[in-house]
C-alpha positions as CSV (number, residue, x, y, z in Angstrom):
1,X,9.4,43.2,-18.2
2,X,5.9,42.0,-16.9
3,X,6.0,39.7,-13.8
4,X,5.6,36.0,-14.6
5,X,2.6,34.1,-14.4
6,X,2.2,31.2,-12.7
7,X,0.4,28.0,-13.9
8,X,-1.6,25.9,-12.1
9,X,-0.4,22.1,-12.9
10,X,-1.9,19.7,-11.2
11,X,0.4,17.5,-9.0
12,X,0.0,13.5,-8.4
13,X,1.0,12.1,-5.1
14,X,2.8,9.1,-4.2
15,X,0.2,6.9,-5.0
16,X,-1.0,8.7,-8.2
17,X,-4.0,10.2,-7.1
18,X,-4.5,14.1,-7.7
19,X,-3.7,16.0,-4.2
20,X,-7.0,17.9,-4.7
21,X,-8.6,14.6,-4.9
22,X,-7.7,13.2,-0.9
23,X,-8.6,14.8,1.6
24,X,-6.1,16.3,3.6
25,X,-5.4,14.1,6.8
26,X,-7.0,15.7,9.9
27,X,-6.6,13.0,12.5
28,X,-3.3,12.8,14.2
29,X,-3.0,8.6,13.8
30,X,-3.9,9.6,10.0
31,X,-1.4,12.6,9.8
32,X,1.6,10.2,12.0
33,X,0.9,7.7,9.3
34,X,1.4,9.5,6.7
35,X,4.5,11.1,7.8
36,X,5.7,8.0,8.6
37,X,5.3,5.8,5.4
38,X,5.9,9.7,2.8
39,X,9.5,8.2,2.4
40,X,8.8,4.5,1.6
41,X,5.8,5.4,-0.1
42,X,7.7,7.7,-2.6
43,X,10.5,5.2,-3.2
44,X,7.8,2.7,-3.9
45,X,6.6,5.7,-6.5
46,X,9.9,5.7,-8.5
47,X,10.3,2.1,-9.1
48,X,9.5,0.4,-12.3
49,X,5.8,-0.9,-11.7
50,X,6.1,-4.5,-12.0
51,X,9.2,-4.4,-9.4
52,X,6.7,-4.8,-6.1
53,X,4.1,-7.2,-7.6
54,X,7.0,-9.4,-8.5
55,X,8.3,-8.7,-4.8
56,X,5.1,-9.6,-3.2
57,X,4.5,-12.8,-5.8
58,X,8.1,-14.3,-5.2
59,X,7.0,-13.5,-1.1
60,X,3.7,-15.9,-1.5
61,X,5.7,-18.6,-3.6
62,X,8.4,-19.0,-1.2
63,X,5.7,-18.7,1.3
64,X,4.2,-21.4,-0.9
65,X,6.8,-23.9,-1.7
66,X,8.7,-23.7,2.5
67,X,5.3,-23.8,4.2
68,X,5.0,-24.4,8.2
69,X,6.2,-21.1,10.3
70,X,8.4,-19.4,7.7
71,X,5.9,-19.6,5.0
72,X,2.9,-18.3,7.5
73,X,5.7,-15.4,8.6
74,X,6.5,-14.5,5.2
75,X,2.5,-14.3,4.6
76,X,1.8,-12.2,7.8
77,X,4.3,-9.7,5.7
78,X,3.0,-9.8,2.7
79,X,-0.4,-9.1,4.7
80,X,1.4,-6.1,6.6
81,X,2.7,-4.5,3.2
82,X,-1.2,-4.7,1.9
83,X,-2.5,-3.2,4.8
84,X,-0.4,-0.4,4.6
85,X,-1.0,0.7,1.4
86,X,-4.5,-0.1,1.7
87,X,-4.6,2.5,4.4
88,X,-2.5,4.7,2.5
89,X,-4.6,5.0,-0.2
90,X,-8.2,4.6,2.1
91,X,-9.8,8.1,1.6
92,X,-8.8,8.1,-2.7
93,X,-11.3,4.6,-3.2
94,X,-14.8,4.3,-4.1
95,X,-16.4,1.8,-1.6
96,X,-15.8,-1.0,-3.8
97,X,-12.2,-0.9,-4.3
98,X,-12.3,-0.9,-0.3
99,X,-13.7,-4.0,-0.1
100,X,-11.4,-5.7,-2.1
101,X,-8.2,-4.6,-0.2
102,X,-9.8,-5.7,3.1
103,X,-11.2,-8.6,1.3
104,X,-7.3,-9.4,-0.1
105,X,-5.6,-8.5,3.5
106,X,-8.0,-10.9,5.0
107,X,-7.5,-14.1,3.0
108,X,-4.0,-13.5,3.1
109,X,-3.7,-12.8,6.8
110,X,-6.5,-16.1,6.9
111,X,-3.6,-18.2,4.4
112,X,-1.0,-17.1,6.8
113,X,-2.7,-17.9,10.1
114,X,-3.8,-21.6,8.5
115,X,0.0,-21.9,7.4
116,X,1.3,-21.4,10.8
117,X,-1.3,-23.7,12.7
118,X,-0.1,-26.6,10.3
């Protein structure tokens, strides 16, 4: 019987990008991180894809519609979750997909910080 062959298939990560695409993490805040967030990060993965968006939209309309302290705290969270998975994903974008995830966790962090002051 010959020996079987093995197949190369090419495996998506967490956030859908090819693992031969990112380069693997060589600084140890990079490596922590990613050891850190692997298991939210892959439950994120498995739900359906709208489930999050409509998480972080009903965050910003309750954020919305209370205002003062809550809404700015619920906004600093929403911010939080963006930064992370703007980092996450940091070494897969193209400069200009960059700019828009700090240019999104900025207004939002700017939304929540003018919330707060009243």
């Amino acid at each position: 019987m010959p020996p079987a062959r093995r197949t190369s298939k090419s495996t998506r990560g967490a956030l859908g990008a090819k693992n031969d695409a990112v380069p693997a993490a060589t600084g140890s805040t990079r490596a922590n991180a990613e050891r850190r967030f692997a298991v939210p990060i892959a439950y994120l993965a498995q739900l359906p894809r709208w489930l999050p968006f409509l998480v972080v939209v009903a965050l910003v309309l309750v954020a919305a519609f209370v205002g003062g302290v809550v809404g700015g705290v619920l906004l600093v969270v929403v911010a939080g979750l963006l930064a992370v998975l703007a980092y996450m994903s940091w070494p897969a974008l193209p400069p200009q997909g960059r700019l828009i995830r700090v240019a999104a966790v900025g207004m939002v962090v700017i939304a929540a910080v003018l919330m707060i002051r009243g």
